[in-house]
C-alpha positions in Angstrom: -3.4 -91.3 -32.0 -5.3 -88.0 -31.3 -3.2 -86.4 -28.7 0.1 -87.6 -30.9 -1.9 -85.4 -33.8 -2.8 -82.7 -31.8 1.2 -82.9 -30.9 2.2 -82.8 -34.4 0.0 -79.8 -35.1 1.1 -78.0 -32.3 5.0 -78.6 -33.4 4.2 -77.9 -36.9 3.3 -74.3 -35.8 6.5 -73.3 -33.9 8.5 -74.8 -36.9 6.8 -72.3 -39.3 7.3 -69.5 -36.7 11.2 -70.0 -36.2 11.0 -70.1 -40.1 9.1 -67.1 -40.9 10.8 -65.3 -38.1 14.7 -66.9 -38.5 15.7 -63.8 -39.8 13.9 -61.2 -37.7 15.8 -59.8 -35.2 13.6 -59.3 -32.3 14.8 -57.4 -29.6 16.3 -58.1 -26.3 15.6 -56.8 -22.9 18.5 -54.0 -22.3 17.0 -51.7 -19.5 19.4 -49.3 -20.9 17.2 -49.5 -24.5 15.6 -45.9 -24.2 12.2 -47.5 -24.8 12.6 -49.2 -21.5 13.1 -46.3 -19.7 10.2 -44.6 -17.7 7.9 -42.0 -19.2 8.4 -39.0 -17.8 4.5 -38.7 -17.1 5.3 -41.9 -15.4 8.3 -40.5 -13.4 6.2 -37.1 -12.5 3.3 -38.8 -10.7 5.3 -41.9 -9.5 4.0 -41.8 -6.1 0.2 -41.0 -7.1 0.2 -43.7 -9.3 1.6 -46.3 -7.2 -0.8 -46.0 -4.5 -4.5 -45.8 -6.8 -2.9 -48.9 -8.3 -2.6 -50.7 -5.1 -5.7 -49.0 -4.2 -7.5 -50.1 -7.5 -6.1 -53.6 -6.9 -7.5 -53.8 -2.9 -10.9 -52.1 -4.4 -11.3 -54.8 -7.3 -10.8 -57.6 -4.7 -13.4 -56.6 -2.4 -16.0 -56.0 -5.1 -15.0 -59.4 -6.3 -15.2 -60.5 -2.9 -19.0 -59.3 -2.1 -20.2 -59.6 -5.3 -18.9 -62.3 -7.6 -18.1 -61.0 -10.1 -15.4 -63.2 -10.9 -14.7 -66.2 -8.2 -14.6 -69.6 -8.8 -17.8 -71.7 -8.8 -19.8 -68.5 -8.1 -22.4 -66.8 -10.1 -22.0 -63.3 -10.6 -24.8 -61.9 -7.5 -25.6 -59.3 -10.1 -25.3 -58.2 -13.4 -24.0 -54.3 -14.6 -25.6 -52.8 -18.2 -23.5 -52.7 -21.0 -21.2 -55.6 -20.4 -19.9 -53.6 -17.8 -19.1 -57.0 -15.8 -17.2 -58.8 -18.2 -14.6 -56.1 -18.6 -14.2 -56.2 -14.5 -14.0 -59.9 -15.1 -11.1 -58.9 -17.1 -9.5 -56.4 -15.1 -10.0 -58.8 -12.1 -8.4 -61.9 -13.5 -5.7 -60.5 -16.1 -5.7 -57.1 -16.7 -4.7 -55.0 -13.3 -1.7 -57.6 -13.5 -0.7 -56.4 -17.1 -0.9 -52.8 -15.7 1.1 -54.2 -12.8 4.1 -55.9 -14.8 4.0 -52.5 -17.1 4.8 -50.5 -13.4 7.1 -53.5 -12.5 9.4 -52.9 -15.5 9.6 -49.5 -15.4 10.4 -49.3 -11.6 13.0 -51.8 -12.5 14.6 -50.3 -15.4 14.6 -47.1 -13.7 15.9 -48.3 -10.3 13.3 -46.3 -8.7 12.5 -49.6 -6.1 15.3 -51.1 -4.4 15.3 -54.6 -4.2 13.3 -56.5 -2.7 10.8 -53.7 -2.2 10.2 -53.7 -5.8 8.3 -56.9 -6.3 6.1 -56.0 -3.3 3.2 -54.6 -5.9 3.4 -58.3 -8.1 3.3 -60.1 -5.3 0.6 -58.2 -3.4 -1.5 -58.1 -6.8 -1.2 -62.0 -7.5 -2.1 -62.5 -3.4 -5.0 -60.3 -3.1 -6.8 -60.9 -6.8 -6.1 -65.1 -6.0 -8.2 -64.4 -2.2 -10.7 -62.3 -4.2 -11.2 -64.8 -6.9 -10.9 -68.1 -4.6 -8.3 -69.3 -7.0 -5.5 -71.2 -5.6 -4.0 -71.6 -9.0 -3.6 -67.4 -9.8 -1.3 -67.1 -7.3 0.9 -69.0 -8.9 0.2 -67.8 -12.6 0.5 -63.9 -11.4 3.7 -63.8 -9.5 5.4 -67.3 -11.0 6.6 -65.1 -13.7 8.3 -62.7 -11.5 10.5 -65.6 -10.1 10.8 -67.1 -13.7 12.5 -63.9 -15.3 14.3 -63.3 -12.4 16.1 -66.2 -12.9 16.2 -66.8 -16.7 17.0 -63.3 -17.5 18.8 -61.8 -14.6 17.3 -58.1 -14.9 16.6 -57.5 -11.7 20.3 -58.0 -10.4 22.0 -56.2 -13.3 22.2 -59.2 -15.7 23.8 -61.3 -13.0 22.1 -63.9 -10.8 22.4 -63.1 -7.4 22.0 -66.4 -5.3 21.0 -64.4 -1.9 18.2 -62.1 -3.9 17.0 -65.3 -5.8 16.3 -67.0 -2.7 15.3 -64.0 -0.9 12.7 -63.5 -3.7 11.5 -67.5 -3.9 10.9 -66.8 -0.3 8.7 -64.3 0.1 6.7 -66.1 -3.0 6.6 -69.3 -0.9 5.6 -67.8 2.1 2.7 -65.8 0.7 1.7 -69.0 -1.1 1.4 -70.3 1.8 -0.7 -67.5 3.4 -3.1 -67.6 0.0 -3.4 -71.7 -0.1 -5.2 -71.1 3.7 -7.3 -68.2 3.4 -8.5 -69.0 0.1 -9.6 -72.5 1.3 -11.1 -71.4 4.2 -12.9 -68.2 1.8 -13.8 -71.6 -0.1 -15.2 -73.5 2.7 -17.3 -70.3 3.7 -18.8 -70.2 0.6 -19.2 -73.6 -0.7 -20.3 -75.2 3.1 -22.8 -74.1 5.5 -21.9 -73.2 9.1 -23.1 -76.5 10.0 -20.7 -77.9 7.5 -23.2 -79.3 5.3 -22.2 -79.3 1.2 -24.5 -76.7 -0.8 -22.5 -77.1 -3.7 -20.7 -80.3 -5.0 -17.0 -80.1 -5.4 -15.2 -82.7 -6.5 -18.0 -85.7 -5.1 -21.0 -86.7 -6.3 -23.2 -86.2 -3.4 -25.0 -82.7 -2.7 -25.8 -81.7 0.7 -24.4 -84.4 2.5 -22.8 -84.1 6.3 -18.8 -82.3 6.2 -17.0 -81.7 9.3 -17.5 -78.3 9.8 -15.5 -75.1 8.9 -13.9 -74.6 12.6 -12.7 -78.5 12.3 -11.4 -77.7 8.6 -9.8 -74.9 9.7 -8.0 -76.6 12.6 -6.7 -78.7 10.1 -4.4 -76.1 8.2 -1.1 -77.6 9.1 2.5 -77.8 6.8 1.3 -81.4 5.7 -1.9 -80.1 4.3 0.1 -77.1 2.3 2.1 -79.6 1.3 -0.7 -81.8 0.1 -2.8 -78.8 -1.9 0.4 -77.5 -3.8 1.1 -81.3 -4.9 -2.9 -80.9 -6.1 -2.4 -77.8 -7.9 0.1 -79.3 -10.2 -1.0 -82.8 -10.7 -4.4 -81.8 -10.8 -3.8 -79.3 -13.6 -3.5 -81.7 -16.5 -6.5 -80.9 -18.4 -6.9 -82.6 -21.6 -6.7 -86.3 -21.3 -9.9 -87.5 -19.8 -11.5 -84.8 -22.3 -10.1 -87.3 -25.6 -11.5 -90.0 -23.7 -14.5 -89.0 -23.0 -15.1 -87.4 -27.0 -13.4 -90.4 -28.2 -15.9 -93.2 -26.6 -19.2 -90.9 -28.3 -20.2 -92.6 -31.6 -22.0 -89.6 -32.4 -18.8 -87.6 -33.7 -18.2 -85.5 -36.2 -18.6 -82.0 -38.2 -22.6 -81.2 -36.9 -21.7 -82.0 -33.6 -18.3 -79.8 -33.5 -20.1 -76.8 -35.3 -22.4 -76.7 -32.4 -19.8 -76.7 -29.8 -18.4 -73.8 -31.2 -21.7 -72.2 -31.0 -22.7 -73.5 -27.3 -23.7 -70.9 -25.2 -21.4 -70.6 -21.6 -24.9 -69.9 -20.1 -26.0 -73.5 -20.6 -23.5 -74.6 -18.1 -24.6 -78.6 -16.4 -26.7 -78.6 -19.6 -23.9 -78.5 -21.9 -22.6 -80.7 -24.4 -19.0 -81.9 -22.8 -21.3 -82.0 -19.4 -23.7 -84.7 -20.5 -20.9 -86.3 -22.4 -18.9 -86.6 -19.1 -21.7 -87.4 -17.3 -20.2 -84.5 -15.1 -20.2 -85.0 -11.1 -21.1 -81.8 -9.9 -24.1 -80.6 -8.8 -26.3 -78.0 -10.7 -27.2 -75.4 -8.1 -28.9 -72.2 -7.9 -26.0 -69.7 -7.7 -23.0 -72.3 -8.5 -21.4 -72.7 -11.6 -18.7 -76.2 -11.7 -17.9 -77.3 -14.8 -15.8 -80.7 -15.7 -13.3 -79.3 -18.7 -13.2 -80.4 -22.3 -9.6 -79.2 -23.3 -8.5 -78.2 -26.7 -7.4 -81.4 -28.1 -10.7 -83.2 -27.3 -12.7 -79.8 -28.2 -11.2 -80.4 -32.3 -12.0 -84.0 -31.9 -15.2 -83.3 -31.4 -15.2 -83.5 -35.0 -14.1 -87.0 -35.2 -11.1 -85.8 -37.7 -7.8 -86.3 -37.0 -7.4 -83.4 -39.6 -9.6 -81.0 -37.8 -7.4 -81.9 -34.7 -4.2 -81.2 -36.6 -5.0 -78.1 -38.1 -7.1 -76.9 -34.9 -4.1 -77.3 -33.3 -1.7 -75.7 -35.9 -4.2 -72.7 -35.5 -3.8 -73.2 -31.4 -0.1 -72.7 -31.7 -0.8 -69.9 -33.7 -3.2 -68.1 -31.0 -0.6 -68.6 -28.8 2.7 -66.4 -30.4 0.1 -63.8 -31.3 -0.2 -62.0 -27.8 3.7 -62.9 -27.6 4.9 -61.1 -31.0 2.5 -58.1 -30.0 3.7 -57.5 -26.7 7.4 -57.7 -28.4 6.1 -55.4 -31.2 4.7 -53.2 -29.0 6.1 -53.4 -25.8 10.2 -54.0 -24.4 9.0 -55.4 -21.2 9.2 -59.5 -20.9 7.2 -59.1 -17.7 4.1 -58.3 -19.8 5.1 -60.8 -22.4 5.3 -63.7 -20.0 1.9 -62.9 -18.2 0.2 -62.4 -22.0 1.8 -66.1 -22.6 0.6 -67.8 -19.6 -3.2 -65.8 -19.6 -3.3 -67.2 -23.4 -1.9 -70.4 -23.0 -4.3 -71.0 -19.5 -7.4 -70.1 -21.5 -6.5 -72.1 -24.4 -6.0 -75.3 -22.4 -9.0 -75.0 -21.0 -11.2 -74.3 -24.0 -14.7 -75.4 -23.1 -16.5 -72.9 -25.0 -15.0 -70.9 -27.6 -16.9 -67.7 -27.2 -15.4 -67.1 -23.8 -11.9 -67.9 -25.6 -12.4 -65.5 -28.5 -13.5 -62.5 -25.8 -10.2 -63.6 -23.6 -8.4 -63.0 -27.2 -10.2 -59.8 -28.0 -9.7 -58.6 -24.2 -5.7 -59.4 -24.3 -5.1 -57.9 -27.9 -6.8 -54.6 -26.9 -5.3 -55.1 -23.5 -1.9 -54.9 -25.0 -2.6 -51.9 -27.6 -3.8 -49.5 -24.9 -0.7 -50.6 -22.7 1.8 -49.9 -26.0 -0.4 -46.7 -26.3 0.5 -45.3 -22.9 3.8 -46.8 -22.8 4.8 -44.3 -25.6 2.6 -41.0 -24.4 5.2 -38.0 -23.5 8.9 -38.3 -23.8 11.7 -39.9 -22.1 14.8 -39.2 -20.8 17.9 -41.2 -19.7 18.1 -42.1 -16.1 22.1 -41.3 -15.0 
């Protein structure tokens, strides 16, 4: 019954959009649309600002690499003044790939790349920031939209499919998947296992420090079977939600008080949090490791223990969702940026577990996508012949 509200709530949402929107005319991706064309600023210091992006992008995944300041299960190993760390959390987990897909769109609509030399700075962005970050799963969200709008829209072949590009293209994503799934993994075993291959944090078991085979015997095992294996994980394990309405739904103890202090829980509770206990969360709580079972959205409203909360939390959900969507339209004529705004919100969202960090990932985005509009439209344009 909860997840069938939630559901409803959701669909209730994108009805009202498609009726508040039926007749706006929102634009369609024409490389020829002037607005789509490279700034001349752009077009002036192409070459400059190709390589300090790449650079940028190689510079923010070894700092994330030494220092933590964004990687899975790790605590930052120090902490900048004035916030300073959570906007290179930002840039290091969404917003050097906004700045990407904005360079992306306007090599393409200025054929400045040829193909498939063009989607070398995606790819390399969404391979180096997923190693830098030990995320398996950023890989996929970085450059998955790349393929996506290759194929839905056909931009990058002239508005018609090309079956060799297409499966040139899903190629070289594969293979670097591949590459990424092993060197993260091992990057993981490095800093989750001791050299003598003893656990120092608890992933995934309920033991702590007990006897693993060791990283040179992990390593060994790296074989087609085992890629195999950890891409099936990546998508079956990504259903986050269910187990949440379980869990909230078996606690007699629901209702308003205990959802108003959810949304005021601190992320820097961590193990001591309130879905944690609930759970009765596996992991262990170690000095310098942060691994957290999720709520999800659905079981976040029903905190509550109001099917109406869940339905109108969820109607607001749907809502947060076409906001960074109808900005980068507003704003922006580049579906590259639209479709990594979509999947950034819609990732977060799921995964709601404390709303601050969800209303800073909203803030972030929304500001992300002004300055991007901002220096989309500085200088003037021309027509590319």
């Amino acid at each position: 019954m909860v997840s069938a509200t939630a559901g409803f709530g959701l669909l209730a949402s994108r009805l009202a959009f498609l009726y508040f929107f039926r007749k706006k005319k929102l634009r369609t991706w024409d490389p020829q649309d002037r607005q789509t064309i490279p700034p001349l600023w752009y077009l002036r210091r192409r070459s400059l600002l190709l390589f300090v992006t790449i650079l940028s992008v190689a510079l923010l995944a070894l700092i994330n690499l030494n220092w933590a300041v964004y990687q899975i299960g790790m605590n930052p190993k120090f902490v900048l003044p004035l916030k300073i760390n959570i906007m290179l959390a930002w840039l290091i987990n969404w917003g050097a790939a906004l700045w990407v897909a904005m360079i992306f769109y306007w090599e393409l609509c200025g054929k400045l790349s040829r193909f498939p030399l063009v989607y070398f700075l995606p790819i390399f962005e969404a391979a180096i920031g997923a190693i830098g970050m030990l995320s398996r799963s950023s890989y996929l969200f970085h450059s998955g939209i790349y393929v996506y709008q290759f194929f839905m829209s056909g931009i990058a072949a002239n508005n018609k499919l090309k079956v060799r590009e297409f499966l040139v293209l899903v190629g070289i994503f594969l293979v670097t998947l591949v590459v990424v799934l092993g060197v993260v993994q091992t990057l993981r075993w490095q800093a989750y296992i001791s050299p003598d291959g003893s656990t120092v944090a608890t992933v995934g078991t309920s033991v702590a420090n007990t006897p693993s085979p060791a990283i040179a015997e992990r390593m060994a095992g790296i074989d087609i079977g085992w890629v195999r294996s950890h891409v099936a994980k990546l998508i079956a394990q990504r259903w986050v939600g269910l187990e949440g309405v379980m869990v909230v739904q078996a606690q007699p103890a629901k209702g308003i008080p205990l959802f108003t202090e959810a949304l005021g829980e601190s992320p820097k509770l961590g193990q001591n949090s309130l879905y944690q206990k609930m759970a009765q969360s596996s992991y262990g709580d170690r000095a310098g490791y942060t691994f957290l079972t999720l709520t999800g959205v659905v079981a976040f409203f029903y905190y509550s223990g109001s099917l109406s909360v869940v339905f109108w939390g969820m109607c607001l959900t749907g809502v947060l969702i076409c906001v960074p969507e109808l900005l980068a339209r507003k704003w922006l004529n580049n579906p590259y940026v639209l479709s990594l705004a979509g999947v950034a919100t819609a990732y977060t969202i799921v995964q709601l577990t404390f709303a601050y960090l969800v209303l800073v990932f909203l803030v972030q985005l929304w500001v992300s996508l002004f300055v991007l509009a901002w220096v989309d439209r500085i200088g003037s344009r021309q027509v590319i012949g």
